[in-house]
C-alpha positions as CSV (number, residue, x, y, z in Angstrom):
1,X,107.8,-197.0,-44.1
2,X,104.6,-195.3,-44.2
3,X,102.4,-193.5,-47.3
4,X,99.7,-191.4,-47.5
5,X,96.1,-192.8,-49.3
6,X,93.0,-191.6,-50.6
7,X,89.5,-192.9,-49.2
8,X,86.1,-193.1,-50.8
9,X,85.2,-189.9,-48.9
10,X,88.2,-187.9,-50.4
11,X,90.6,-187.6,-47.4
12,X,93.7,-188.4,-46.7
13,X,94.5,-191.1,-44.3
14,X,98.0,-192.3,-42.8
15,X,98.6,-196.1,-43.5
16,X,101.8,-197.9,-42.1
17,X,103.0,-200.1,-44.9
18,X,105.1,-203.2,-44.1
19,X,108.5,-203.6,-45.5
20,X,107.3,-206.5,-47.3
21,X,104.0,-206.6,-48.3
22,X,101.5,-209.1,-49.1
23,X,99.4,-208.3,-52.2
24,X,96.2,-210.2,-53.8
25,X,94.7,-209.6,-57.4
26,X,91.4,-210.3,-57.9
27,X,91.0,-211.3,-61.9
28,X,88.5,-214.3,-62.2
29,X,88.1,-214.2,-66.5
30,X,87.8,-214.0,-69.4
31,X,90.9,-214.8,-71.2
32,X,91.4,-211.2,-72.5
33,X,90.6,-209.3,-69.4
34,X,93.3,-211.7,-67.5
35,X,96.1,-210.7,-70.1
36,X,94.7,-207.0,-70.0
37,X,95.6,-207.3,-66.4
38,X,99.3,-209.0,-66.3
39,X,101.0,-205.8,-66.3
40,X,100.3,-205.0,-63.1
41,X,102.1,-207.3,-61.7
42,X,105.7,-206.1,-63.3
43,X,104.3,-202.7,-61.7
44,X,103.7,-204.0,-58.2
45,X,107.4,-205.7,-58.9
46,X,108.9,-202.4,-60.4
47,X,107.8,-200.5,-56.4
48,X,107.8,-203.8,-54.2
49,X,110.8,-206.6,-55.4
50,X,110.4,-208.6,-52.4
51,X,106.7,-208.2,-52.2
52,X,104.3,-211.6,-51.9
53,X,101.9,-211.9,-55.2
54,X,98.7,-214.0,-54.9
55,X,96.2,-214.1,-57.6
56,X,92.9,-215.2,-57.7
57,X,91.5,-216.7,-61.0
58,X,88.8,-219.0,-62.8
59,X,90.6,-222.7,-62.7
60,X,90.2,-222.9,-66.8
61,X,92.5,-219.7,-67.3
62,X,95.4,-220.9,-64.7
63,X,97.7,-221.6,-67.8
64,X,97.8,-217.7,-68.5
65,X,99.3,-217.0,-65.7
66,X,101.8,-220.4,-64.6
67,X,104.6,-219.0,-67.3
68,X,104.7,-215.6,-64.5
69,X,105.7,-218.2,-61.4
70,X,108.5,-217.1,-59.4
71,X,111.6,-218.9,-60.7
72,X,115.5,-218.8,-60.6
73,X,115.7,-216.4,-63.2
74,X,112.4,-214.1,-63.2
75,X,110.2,-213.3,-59.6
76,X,106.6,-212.9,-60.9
77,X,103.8,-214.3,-58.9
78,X,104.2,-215.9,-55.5
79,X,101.0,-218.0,-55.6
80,X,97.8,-218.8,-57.8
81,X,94.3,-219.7,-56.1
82,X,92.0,-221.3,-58.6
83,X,88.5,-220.5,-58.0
84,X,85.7,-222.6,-59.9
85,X,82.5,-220.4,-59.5
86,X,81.5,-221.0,-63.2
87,X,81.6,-224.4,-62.5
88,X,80.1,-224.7,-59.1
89,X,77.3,-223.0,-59.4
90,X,75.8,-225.8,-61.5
91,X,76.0,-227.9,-58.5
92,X,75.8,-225.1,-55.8
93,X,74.9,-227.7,-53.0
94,X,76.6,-231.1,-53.9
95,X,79.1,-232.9,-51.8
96,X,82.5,-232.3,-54.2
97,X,81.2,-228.2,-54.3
98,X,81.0,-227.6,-50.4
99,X,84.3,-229.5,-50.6
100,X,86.0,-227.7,-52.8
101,X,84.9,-224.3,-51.8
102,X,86.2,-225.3,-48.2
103,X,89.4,-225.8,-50.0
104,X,89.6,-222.3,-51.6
105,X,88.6,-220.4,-48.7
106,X,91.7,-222.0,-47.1
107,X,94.1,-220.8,-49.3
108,X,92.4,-217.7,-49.5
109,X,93.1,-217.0,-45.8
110,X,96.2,-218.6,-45.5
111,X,97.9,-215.2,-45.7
112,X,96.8,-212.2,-44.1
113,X,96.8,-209.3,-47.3
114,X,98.0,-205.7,-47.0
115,X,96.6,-204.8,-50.3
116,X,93.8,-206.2,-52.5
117,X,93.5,-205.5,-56.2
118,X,90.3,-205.7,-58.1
119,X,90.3,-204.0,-61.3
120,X,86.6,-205.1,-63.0
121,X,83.8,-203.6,-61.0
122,X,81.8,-206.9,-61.0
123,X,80.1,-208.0,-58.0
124,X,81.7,-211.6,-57.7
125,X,85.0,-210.3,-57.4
126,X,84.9,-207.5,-55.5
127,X,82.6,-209.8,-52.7
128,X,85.6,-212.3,-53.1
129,X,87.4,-209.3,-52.1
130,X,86.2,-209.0,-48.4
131,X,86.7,-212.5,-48.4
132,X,90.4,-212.5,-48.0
133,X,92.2,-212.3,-44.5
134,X,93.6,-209.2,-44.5
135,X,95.1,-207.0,-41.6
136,X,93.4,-204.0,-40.2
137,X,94.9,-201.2,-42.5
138,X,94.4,-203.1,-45.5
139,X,93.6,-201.2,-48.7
140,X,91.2,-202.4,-51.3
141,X,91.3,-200.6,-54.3
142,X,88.7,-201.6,-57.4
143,X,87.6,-199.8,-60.0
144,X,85.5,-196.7,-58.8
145,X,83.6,-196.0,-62.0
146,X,82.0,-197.4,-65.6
147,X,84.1,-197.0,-69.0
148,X,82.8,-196.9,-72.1
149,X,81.8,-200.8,-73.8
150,X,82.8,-202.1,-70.7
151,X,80.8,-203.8,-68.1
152,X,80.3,-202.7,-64.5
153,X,78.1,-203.3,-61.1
154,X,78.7,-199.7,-59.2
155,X,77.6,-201.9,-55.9
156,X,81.0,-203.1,-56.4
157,X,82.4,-200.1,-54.7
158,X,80.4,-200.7,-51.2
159,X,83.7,-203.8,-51.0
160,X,86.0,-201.3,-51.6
161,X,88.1,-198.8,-49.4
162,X,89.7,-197.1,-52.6
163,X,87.0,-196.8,-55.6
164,X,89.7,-195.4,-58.2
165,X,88.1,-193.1,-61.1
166,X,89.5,-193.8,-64.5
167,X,89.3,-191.6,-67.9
168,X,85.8,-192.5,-69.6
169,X,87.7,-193.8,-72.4
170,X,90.6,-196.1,-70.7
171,X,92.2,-198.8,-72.3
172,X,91.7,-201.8,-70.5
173,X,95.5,-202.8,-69.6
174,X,95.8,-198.8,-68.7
175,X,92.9,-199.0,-66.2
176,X,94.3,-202.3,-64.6
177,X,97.5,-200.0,-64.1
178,X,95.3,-197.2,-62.6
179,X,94.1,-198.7,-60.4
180,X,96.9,-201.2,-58.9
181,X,99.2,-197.5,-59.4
182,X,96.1,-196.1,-56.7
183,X,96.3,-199.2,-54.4
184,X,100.2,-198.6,-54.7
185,X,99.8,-194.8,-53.8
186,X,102.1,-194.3,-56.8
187,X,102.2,-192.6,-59.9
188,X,99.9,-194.1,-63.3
189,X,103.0,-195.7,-64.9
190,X,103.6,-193.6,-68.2
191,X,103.3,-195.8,-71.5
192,X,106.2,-194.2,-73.5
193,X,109.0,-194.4,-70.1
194,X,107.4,-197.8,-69.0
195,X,105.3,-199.7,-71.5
196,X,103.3,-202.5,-70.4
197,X,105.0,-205.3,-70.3
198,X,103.0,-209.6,-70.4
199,X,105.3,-212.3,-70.3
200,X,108.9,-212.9,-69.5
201,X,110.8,-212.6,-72.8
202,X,112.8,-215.7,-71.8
203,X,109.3,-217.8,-71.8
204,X,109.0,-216.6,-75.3
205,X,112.3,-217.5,-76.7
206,X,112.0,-220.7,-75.5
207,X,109.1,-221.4,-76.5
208,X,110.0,-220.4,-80.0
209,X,112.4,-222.5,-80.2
210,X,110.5,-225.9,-78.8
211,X,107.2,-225.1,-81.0
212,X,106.7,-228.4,-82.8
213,X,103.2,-228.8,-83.7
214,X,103.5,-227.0,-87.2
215,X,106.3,-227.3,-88.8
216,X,105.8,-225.1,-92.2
217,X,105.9,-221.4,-91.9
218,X,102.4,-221.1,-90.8
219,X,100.5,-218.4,-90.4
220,X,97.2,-218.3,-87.8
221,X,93.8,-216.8,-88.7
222,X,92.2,-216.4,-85.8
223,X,88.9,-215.3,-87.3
224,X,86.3,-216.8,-84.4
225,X,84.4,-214.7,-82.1
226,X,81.5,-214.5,-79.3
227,X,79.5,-211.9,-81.3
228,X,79.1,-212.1,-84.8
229,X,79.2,-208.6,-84.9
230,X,83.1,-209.0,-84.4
231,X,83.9,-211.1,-87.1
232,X,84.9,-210.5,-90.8
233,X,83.6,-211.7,-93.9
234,X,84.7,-215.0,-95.0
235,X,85.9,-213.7,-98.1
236,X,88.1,-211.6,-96.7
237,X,89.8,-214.8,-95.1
238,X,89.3,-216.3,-97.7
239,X,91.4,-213.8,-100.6
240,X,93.8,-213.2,-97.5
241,X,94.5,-217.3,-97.6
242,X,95.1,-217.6,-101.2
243,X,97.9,-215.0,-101.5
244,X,99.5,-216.3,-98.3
245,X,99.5,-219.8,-99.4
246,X,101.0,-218.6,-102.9
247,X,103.9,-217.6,-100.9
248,X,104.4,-220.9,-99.4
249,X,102.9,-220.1,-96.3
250,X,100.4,-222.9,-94.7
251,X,97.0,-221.4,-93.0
252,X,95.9,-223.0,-89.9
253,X,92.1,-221.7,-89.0
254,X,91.5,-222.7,-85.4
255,X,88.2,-223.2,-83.7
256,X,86.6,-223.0,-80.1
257,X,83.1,-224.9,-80.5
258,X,81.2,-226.6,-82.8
259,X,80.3,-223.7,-84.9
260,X,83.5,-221.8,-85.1
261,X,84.6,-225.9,-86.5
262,X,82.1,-225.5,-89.3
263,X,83.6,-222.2,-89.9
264,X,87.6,-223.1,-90.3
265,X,86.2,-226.2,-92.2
266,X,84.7,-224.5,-94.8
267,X,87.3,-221.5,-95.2
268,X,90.0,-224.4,-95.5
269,X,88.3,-225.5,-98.6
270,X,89.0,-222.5,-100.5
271,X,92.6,-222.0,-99.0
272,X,95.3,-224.7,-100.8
273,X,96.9,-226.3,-98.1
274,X,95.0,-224.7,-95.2
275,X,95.4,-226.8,-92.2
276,X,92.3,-227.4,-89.3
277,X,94.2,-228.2,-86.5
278,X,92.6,-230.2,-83.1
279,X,91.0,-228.7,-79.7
280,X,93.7,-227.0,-77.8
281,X,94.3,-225.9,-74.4
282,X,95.4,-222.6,-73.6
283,X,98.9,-224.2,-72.3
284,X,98.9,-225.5,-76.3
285,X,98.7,-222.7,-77.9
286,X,101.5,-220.4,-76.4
287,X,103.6,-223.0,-78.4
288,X,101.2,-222.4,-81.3
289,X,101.5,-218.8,-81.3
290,X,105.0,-218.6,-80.7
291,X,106.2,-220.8,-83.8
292,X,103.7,-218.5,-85.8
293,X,105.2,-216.4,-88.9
294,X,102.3,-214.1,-88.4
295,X,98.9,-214.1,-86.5
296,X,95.9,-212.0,-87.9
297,X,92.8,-212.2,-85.8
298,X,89.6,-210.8,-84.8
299,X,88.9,-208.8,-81.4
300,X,89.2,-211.7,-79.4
301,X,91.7,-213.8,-76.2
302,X,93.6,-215.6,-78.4
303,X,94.3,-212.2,-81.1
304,X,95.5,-210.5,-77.5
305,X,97.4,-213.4,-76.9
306,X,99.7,-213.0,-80.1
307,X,99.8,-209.4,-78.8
308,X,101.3,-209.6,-75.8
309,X,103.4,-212.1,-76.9
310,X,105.1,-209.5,-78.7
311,X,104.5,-211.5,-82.0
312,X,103.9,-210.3,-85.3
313,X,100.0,-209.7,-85.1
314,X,97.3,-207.8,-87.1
315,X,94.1,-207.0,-84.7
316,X,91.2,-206.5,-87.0
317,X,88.2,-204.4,-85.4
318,X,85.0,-204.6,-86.8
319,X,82.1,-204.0,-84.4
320,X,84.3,-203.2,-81.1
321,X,86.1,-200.0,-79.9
322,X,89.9,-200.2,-81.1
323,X,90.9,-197.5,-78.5
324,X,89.8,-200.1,-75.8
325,X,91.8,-203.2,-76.6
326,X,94.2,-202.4,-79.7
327,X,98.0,-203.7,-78.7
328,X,100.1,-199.9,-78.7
329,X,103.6,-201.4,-77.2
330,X,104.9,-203.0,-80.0
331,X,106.0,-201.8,-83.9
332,X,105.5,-205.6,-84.7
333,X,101.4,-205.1,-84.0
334,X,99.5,-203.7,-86.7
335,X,95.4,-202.3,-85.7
336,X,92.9,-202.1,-88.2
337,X,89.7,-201.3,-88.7
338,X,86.9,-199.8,-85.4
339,X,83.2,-200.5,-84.5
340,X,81.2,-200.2,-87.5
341,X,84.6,-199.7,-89.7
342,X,85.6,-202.9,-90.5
343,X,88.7,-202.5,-92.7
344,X,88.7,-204.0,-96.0
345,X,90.6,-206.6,-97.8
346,X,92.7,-204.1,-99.6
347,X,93.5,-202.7,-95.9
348,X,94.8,-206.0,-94.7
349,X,96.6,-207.2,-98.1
350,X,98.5,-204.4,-97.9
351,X,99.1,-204.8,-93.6
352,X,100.2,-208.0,-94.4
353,X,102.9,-206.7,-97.2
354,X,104.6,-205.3,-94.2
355,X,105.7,-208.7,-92.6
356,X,106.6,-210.6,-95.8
């Protein structure tokens, strides 16, 4: 088996290709750019069935990817290597770092890679890149150019062997696709004849029907965000609560830190029945998600979460490029709203209308 590729220099060049390959992603964080990137892997799946998986990710965002472990009924990804750079670089030289970094770097090279996916353009994981044992016609393929509100390092493409150009304006689970299509030397999978696709739908269904932490209809308002450009107005929430909970519904306002606590604390006094639930972990709030009647949310992981969870979810856009991020795969998803266009309450009364 053999296929054609395309170098940085814009030849041709003849690669044998294994019968079975061995494949590494490179996706450290955040949340949202780790589920903008899970389609790949049905992609890789979709040309390569028997193909090895390996990912490489941030140790706090493991949880997002264990429900895509190979099992009996569903073959996902082969094997996950946590990676704690966030966290060791506030100890670069103690004892437990070197230790655990010697650990890593062990199961890094434990398999010699044919292909090595990076799909960010940062630095730190297209150096992790090079780090990997890989065999002498391996293909690196990262992301070969900036897109609009997204970040980038251009040195990034000095790890690479395939720097793949993408549209200026490229969603971010499309240019994942572009560029694991490159590394692939396939096709850019079309959205219509193969949408993107997250989780197995099994995962979901059961989890649906073991979510226990809620048990009224419930509805989740994710309204917390990084950038307080990104959020919207608490009295938005807060008219949106009042007519849910006069339908019987119960609105649970999570929270991330401190702040974002003051936050859900203070819309739950205006919304009857509003619920502020505990700290969760990522692992926690699958379940949450899944039991949820609805989730409306900001531009944020958890909003993308609901998304690609196929649940009935309104993204609201206030501050950030819709084009980038807005879930299109799905008739239960509802988008509203772009940067400097935040939509208004009428917008999302009436949105809301559509689910009950």
């Amino acid at each position: 088996m053999a296929r054609f590729s395309w170098s940085q220099a814009g030849a041709f060049f003849y690669l044998k290709v294994p019968s079975i390959l061995n494949i590494l992603i490179v996706k450290l964080s955040s949340l949202g750019d780790v589920l903008h990137n899970l389609p790949i892997i049905w992609d890789i799946r979709a040309q390569y069935p028997d193909a090895r998986i390996d990912w490489v990710i941030e140790e706090n965002y493991v949880s997002l990817l264990t429900p895509l472990l190979n099992s009996e009924d569903f073959k996902g990804i082969d094997h996950i290597i946590p990676i704690a750079m966030r966290r060791w670089k506030k100890n670069l030289l103690s004892r437990q770092t070197c230790q655990e970094w010697q650990v890593f770097r062990q199961e890094l090279n434990s398999v010699s890679y044919d292909i090595v996916i990076e799909t960010q353009g940062l630095l730190k994981a297209a150096w992790l890149t090079r780090l990997a044992t890989r065999n002498k016609d391996a293909v690196i393929a990262g992301l070969g150019n900036a897109t609009e509100d997204s970040g980038y390092e251009p040195l990034a493409r000095l790890f690479y062997t395939e720097s793949v150009l993408v549209p200026l304006r490229c969603h971010a689970v499309d240019r994942s696709r572009w560029v694991a299509a490159a590394a692939m030397d396939v096709s850019v999978p079309d959205n219509k004849a193969s949408p993107p696709q997250f989780y197995p739908p099994a995962f979901i269904q059961n989890l649906q029907q073991n979510s226990q932490l809620f048990t009224k209809p419930y509805v989740l308002f994710f309204h917390a965000t990084a950038r307080v450009a990104k959020a919207w107005s608490e009295n938005g929430w807060i008219v949106l609560g009042k007519m849910l909970a006069e339908q019987g519904k119960q609105v649970v306002l999570p929270w991330g830190n401190a702040q974002e606590k003051i936050v859900s604390q203070r819309l739950s006094m205006h919304i009857p029945n509003a619920v502020v639930p505990q700290a969760l972990t990522i692992q926690q709030w699958f379940g949450v998600i899944a039991g949820a009647e609805l989730t409306v949310g900001v531009d944020t992981g958890l909003t993308h979460l609901s998304a690609m969870m196929m649940k009935p979810t309104i993204e609201l856009y206030c501050d950030s490029p819709r084009w980038k991020t807005e879930a299109y795969w799905s008739d239960n998803i509802k988008n509203l709203g772009d940067t400097d266009k935040p939509p208004s309450v009428d917008q999302v009364l009436d949105c809301v209308k559509f689910y009950f």
